[in-house]
C-alpha positions as CSV (number, residue, x, y, z in Angstrom):
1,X,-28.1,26.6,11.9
2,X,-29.7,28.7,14.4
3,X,-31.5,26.4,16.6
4,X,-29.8,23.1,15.8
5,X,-28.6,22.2,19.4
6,X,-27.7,18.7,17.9
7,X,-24.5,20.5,16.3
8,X,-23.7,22.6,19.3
9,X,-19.9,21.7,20.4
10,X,-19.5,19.5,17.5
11,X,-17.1,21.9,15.5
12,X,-16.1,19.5,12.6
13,X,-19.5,17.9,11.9
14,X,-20.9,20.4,10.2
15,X,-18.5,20.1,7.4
16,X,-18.9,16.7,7.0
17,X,-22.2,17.1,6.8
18,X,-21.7,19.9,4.4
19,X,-19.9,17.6,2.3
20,X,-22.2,14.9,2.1
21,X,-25.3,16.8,1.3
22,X,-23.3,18.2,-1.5
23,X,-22.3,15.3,-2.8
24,X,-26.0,14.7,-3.0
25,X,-26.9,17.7,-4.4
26,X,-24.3,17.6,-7.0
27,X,-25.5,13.9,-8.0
28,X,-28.9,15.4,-8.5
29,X,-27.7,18.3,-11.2
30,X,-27.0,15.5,-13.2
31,X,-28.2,15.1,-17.1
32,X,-30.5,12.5,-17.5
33,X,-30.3,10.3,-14.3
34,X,-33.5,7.8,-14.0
35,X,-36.4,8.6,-12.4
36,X,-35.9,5.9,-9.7
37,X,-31.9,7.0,-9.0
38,X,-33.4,10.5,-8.6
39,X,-36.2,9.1,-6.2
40,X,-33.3,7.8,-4.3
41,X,-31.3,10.4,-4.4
42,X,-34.4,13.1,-3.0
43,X,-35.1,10.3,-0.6
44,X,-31.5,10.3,0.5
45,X,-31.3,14.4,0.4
46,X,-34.2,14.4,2.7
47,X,-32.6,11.9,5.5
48,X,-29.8,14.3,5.1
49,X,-32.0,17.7,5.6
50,X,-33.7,15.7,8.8
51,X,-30.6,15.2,10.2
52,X,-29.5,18.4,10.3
53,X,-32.3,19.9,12.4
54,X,-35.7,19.1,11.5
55,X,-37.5,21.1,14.5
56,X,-36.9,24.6,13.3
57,X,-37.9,23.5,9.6
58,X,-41.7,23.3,10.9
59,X,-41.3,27.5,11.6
60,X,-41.7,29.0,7.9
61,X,-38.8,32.2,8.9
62,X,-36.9,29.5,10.2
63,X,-37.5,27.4,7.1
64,X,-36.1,29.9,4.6
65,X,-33.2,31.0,6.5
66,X,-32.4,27.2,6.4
67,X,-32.7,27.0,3.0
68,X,-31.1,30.3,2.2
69,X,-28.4,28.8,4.5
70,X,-27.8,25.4,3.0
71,X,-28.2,26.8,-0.8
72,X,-25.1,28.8,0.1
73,X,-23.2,26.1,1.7
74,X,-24.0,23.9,-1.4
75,X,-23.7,26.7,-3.8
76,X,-19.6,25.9,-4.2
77,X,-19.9,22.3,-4.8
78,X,-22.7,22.5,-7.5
79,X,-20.3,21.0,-10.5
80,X,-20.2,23.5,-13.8
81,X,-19.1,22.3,-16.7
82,X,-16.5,24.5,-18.5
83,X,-17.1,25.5,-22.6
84,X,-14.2,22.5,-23.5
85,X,-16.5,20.2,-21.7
86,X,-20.0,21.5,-22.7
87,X,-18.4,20.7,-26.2
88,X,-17.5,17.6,-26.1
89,X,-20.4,16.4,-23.8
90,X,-22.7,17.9,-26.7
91,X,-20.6,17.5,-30.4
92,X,-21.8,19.3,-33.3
93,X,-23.9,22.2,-31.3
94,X,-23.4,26.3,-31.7
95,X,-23.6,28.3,-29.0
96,X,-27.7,29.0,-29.4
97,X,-28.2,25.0,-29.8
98,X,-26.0,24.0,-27.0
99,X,-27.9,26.9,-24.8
100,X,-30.9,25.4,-25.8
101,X,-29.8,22.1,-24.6
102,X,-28.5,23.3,-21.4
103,X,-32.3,25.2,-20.9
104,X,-34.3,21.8,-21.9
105,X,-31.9,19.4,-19.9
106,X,-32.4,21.5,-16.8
107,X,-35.8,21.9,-17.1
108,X,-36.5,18.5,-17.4
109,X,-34.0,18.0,-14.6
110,X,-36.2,20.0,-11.8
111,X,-39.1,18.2,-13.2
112,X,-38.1,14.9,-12.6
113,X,-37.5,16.1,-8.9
114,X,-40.8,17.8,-8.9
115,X,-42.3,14.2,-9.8
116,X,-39.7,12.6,-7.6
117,X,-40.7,14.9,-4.5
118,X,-44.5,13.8,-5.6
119,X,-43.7,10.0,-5.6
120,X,-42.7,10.5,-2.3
121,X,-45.3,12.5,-0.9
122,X,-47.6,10.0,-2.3
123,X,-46.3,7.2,-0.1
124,X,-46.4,9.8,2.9
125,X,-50.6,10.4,2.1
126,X,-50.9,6.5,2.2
127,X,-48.8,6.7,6.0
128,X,-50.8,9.8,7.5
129,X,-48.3,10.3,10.7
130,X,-45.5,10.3,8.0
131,X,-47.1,13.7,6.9
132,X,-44.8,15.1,10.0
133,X,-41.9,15.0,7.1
134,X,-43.5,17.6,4.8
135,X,-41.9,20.2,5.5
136,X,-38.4,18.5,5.5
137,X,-39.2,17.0,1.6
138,X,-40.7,20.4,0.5
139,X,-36.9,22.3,1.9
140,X,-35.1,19.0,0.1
141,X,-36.9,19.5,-3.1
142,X,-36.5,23.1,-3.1
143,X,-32.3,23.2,-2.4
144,X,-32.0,20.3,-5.1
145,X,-34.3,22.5,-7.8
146,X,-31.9,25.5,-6.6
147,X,-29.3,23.7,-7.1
148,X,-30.2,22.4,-10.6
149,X,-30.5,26.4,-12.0
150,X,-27.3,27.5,-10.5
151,X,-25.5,24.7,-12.7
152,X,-27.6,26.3,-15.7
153,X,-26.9,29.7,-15.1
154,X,-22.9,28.8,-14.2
155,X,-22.6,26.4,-18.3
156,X,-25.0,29.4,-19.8
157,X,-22.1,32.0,-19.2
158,X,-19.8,29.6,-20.1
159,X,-21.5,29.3,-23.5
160,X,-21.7,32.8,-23.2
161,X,-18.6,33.4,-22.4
162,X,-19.0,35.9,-20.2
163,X,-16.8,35.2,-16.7
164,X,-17.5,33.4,-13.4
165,X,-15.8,35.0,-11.0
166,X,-12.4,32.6,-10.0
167,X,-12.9,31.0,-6.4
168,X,-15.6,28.7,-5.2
169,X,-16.9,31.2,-2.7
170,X,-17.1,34.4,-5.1
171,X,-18.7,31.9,-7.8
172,X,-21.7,30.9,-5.4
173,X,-22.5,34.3,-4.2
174,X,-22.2,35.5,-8.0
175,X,-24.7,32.7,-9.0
176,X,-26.7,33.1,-5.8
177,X,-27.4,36.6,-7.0
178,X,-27.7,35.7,-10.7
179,X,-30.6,33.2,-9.8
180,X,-32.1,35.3,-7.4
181,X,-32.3,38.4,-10.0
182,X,-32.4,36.6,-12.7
183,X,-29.8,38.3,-14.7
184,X,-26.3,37.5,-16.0
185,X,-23.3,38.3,-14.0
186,X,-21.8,41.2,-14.1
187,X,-18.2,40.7,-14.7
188,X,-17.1,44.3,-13.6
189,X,-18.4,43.5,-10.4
190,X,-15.6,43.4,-7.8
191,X,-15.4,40.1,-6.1
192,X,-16.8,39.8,-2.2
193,X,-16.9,37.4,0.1
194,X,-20.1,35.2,1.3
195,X,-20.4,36.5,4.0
196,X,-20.6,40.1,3.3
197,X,-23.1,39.5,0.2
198,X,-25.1,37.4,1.9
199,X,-26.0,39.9,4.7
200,X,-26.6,42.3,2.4
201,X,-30.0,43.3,0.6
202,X,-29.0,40.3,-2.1
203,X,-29.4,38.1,0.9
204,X,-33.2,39.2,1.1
205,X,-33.5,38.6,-2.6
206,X,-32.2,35.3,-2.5
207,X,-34.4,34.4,1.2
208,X,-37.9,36.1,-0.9
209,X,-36.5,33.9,-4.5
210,X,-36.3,30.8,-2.3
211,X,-40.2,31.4,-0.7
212,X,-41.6,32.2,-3.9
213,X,-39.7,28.4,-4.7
214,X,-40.9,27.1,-1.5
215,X,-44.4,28.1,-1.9
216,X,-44.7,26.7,-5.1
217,X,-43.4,23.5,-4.3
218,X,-46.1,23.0,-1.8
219,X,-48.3,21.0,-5.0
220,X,-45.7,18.2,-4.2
221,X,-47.8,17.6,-1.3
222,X,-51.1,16.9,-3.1
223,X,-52.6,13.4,-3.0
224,X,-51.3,10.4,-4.8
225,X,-49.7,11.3,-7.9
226,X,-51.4,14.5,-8.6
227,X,-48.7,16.2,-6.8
228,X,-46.0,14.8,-8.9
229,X,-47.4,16.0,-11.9
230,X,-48.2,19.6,-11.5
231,X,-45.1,19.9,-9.0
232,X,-43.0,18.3,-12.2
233,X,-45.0,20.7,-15.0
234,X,-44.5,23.9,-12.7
235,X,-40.4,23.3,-12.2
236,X,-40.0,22.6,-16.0
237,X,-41.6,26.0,-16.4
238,X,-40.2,28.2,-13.8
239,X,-36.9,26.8,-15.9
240,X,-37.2,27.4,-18.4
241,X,-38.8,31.0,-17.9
242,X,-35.3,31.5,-15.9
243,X,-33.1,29.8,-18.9
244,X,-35.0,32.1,-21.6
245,X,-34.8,35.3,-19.4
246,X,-30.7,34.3,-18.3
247,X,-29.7,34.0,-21.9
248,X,-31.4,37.2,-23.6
249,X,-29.5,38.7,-20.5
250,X,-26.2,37.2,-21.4
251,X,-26.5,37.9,-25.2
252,X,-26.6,41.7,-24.2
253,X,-23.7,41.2,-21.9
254,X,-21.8,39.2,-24.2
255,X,-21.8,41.4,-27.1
256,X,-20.1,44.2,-24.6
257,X,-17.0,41.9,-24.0
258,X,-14.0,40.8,-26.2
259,X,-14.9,38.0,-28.3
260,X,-12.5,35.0,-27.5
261,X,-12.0,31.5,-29.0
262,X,-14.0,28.9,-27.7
């Protein structure tokens, strides 16, 4: 990260760290997790985030291209389910119900995190110097969200069926784009590397996507518990606006491809 001297001749740290904040990430995209696991797991996010260079996070353009960098490190480690799975984690749904499901389970998802992020903030109100830490919960809360829709978009073309591209790396940037666009895949796309997407104009669309996010997290920071509850009621909206507008998307797509069996 530009600016993080702390990693500066330590080669092999980074992907450590990588991995770890994954990991957390990952455990975060999980269906119905408790609201005090989740707290823990934002708390644990943020310690994570701090550690990785908390002095450029207080510049807004250094912000974003933080989070535009760590949303693509974590992009390839967000878990999606495949159709075989979906099924059997959800018995007895069609296609529109399990999409449904999908939709509400995420959007409850980045609400609990929105009221997670709150609870937190709350305790920082109560400990004024602690307020130095906003910026550092708000980037946390923002990545885990992010990170939360790319799993939706990835099990909404499964349902779909309409292709991921194969790789971890050509995956993220797919769903990187996907989120940042909000539109399905397009499977006739020829497969790229990271690195040459993201320094492309999709980059930019993915860096303005992720300050639209940013901004809008910024309710986690009002006082008490306020915060928790329009932060939570704003993420359950902005996904399911995404969900809704992802699978009319896919439904056009889909009815272009071959039809396979589930």
């Amino acid at each position: 990260m530009p600016g993080g001297g702390a990693d500066a001749g330590r080669p092999e740290e980074p992907d450590a760290d990588a991995e770890q904040l994954g990991a957390t990430v990952a455990a975060l995209t999980e269906d119905d997790i408790g609201p005090a696991r989740r707290r823990q797991l934002l708390t644990r996010l943020v310690a994570q985030t701090r550690a990785r260079g908390i002095a450029d996070l207080y510049k807004p353009k250094a912000a974003i291209r933080w989070m535009t960098d760590t949303v693509a490190e974590v992009a390839p480690r967000v878990p999606i389910r495949d159709l075989a799975t979906l099924r059997k984690h959800f018995p007895g749904l069609d296609d529109e119900a399990l999409a449904e499901r999908l939709i509400r389970n995420a959007a409850r998802t980045t609400a609990g995190v929105g009221a997670a992020g709150g609870g937190v903030a709350a305790v920082e109100w109560a400990v004024t110097p602690t307020l130095l830490s906003a910026p550092v919960l708000l980037a946390a809360e923002t990545v885990a969200v992010v990170a939360v829709e790319l799993k939706l978009i990835g099990e909404l073309h499964q349902v779909h069926r309409v292709p991921l591209p194969p790789g971890g790396a050509q995956r993220a940037v797919a769903l990187m784009h996907s989120w940042a666009t909000q539109r399905g895949i397009n499977p006739m796309m020829p497969g790229v590397g990271v690195s040459a997407v993201l320094g492309t104009a999709a980059r930019r669309e993915l860096r303005d996507s992720l300050l639209r996010r940013f901004g809008r997290n910024l309710t986690t920071l009002g006082p008490f518990l306020t915060g928790a509850a329009v932060a939570g009621y704003l993420n359950r909206r902005a996904t399911r606006t995404l969900g809704d507008q992802l699978r009319k998307d896919l439904h056009f797509q889909a009815r272009a491809l071959p039809r396979k069996n589930p």
